[in-house]
C-alpha positions as CSV (number, residue, x, y, z in Angstrom):
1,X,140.1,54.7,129.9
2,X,138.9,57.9,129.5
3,X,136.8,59.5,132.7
4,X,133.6,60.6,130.9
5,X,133.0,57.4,129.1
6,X,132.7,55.5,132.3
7,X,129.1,54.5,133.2
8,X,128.0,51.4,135.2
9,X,124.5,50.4,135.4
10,X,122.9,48.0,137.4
11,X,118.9,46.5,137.6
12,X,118.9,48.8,141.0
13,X,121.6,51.5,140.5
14,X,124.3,53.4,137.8
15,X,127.6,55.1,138.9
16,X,128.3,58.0,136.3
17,X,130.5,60.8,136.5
18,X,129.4,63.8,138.2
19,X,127.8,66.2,135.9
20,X,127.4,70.3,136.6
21,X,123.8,70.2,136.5
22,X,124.6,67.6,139.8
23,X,125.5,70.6,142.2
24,X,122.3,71.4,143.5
25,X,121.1,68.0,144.4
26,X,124.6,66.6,145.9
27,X,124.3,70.6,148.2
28,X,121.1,69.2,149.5
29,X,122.5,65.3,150.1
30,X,125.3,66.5,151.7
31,X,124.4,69.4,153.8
32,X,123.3,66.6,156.3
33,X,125.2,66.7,159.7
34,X,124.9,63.3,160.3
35,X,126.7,62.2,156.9
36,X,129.1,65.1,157.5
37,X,129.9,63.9,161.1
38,X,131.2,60.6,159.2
39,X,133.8,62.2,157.1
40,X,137.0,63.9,157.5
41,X,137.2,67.4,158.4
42,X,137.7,68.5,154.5
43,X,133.9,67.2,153.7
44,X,132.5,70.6,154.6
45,X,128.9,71.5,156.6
46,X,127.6,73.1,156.2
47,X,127.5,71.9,152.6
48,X,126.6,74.9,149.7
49,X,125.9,74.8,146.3
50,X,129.5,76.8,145.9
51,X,130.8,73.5,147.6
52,X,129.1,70.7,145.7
53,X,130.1,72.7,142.4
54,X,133.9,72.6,143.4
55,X,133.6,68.9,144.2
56,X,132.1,68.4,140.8
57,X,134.9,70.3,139.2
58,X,137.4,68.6,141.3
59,X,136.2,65.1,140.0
60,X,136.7,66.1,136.3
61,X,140.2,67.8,136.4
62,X,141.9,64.9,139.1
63,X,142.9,62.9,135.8
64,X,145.4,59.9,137.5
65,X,144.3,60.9,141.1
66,X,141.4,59.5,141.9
67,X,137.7,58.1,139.9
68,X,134.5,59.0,141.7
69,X,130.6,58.8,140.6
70,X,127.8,59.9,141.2
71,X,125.4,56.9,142.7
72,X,122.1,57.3,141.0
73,X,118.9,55.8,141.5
74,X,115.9,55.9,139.6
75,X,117.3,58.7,137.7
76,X,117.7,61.0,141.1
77,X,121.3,61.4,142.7
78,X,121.8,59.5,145.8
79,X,125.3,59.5,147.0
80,X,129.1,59.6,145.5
81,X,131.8,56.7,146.1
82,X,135.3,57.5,145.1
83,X,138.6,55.8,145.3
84,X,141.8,57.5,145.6
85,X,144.8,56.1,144.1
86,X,148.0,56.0,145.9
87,X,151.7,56.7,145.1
88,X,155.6,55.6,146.2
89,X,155.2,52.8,148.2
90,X,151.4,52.3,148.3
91,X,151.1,52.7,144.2
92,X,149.3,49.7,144.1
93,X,146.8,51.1,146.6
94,X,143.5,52.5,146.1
95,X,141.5,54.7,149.3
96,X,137.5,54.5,149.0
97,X,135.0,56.6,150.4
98,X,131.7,56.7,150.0
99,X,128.5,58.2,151.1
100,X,124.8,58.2,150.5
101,X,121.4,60.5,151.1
102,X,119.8,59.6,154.1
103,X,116.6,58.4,152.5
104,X,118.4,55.6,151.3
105,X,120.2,54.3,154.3
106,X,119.3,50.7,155.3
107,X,118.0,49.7,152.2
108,X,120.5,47.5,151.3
109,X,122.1,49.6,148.8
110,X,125.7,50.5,149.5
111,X,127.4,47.0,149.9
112,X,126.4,46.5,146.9
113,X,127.5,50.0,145.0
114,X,130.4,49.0,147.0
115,X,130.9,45.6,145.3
116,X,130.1,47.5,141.5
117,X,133.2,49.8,142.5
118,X,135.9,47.1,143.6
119,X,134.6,45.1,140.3
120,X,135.6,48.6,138.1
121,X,138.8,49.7,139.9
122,X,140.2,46.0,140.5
123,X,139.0,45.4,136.1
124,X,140.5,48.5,135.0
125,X,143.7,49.4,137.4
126,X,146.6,47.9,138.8
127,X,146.2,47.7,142.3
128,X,146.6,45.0,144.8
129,X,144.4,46.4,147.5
130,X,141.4,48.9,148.4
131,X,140.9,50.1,151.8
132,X,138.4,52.5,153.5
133,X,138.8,54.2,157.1
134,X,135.4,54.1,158.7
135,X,135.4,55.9,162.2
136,X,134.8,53.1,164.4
137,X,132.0,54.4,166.2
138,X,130.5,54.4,162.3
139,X,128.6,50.7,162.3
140,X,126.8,51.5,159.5
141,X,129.5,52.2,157.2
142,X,131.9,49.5,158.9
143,X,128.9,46.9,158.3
144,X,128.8,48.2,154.1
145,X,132.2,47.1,154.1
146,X,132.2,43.9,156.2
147,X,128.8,43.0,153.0
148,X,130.8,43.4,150.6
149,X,133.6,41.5,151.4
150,X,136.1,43.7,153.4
151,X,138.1,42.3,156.4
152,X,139.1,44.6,159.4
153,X,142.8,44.6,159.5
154,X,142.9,47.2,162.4
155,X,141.5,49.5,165.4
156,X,143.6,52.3,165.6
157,X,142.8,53.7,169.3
158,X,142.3,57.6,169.5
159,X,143.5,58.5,166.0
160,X,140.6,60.8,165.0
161,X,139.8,64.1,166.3
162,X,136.7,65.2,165.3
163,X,133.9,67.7,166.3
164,X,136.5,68.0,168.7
165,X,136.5,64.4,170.1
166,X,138.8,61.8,170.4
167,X,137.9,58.6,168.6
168,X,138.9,55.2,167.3
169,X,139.1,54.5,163.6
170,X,139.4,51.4,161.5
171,X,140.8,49.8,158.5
172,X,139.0,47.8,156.4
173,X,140.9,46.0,152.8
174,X,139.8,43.7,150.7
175,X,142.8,42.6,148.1
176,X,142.1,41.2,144.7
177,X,143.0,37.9,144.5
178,X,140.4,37.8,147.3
179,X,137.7,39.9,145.8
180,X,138.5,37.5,142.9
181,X,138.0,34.0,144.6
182,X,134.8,35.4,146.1
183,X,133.3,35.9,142.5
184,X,133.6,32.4,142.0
C-alpha cells in the first residue's frame, strides 16, 4: 500500500500523511510543555519549525518502519498518531503513539482516532498486537486507550526518567482477534 495514497476520513476527523506545508502548524501544536512532558525524551521542546519539518520528512522516507498521520479536523491540523512496526521477535508487533493540540483535549476525540488507527494497521498489516506506553502518571492518555479497547497488561515501577524524575509507566495492548470480536 503505498504511503501517500493513504487517507482515512471520518464524519468528525481524516488521518492523512503529513504534508510540508504542515510544519508550521504541528511547531505551534507541539511546542506545548505539557504535551512534551508526555513523551519521551526524543519529542523535543522546545518544538521549532526546523523540528516539525524533520518530523515531516522523517514520516515520508521511514518506508517499512513506521505509518503516522496527521489528525485533522475541520480542515486544521490537530495532532499526529503513529505506529511503529517491530522486528525479530516482536515482528508482529506494532508501537503507537499519539498526541493532540490542547484545544482539543476532552472532547472525546482521540479514542476514537485511536479506534480509526487499530482498524487501518490491524486491515492492512500482519500484526498480532498494538501497544502504547503511557507514563502512568498520564490518565488522560491511559483513559484514550482504556475507550478504545486497550487492556493494561502492566505497571512497570520507576522505569521512566524524565524532567529528571523517576516515574512509573504502563503498557496498554489490544490484540486483534480482540479488536475483532469487539467490532461485532
Amino acid at each position: 500500500m503505498k504511503r501517500g495514497n493513504i487517507r482515512i476520513v471520518t464524519d468528525e476527523f481524516t488521518l492523512r500523511p503529513w504534508e510540508d506545508e504542515d510544519a508550521e502548524r504541528l511547531a505551534v501544536i507541539a511546542n506545548n510543555k505539557k504535551i512534551a512532558d508526555n513523551l519521551r525524551d526524543g519529542f523535543p521542546y522546545p518544538y521549532s519549525i526546523s523540528d516539525a519539518r524533520k518530523f515531516i520528512y522523517l514520516t515520508k522516507h521511514s518506508e517499512g518502519i513506521s505509518r503516522a498521520f496527521a489528525i485533522v479536523i475541520d480542515n486544521v491540523v490537530a495532532g499526529s498518531i503513529a505506529a511503529y512496526f517491530k522486528k525479530n521477535v516482536h515482528q508482529k508487533n506494532a508501537e503507537l503513539g499519539y498526541y493532540l493540540a490542547e484545544e482539543y483535549w476532552g472532547k472525546g476525540i482521540m479514542p476514537k482516532v485511536v479506534r480509526c488507527m487499530m482498524k487501518y494497521l490491524f486491515g492492512n498489516f500482519d500484526l498480532i498486537r498494538v501497544y502504547a506506553q503511557p507514563f502512568a502518571r498520564n490518565t488522560a492518555s491511559r483513559r484514550v486507550l482504556e475507550k478504545a479497547g486497550f487492556r493494561l497488561e502492566a505497571v512497570l515501577k520507576s522505569n521512566i526518567i524524565k524532567n529528571n524524575v523517576v516515574q512509573d509507566g504502563c503498557i496498554y495492548a489490544i490484540l486483534k482477534d480482540e479488536f475483532e470480536n469487539d467490532l461485532k
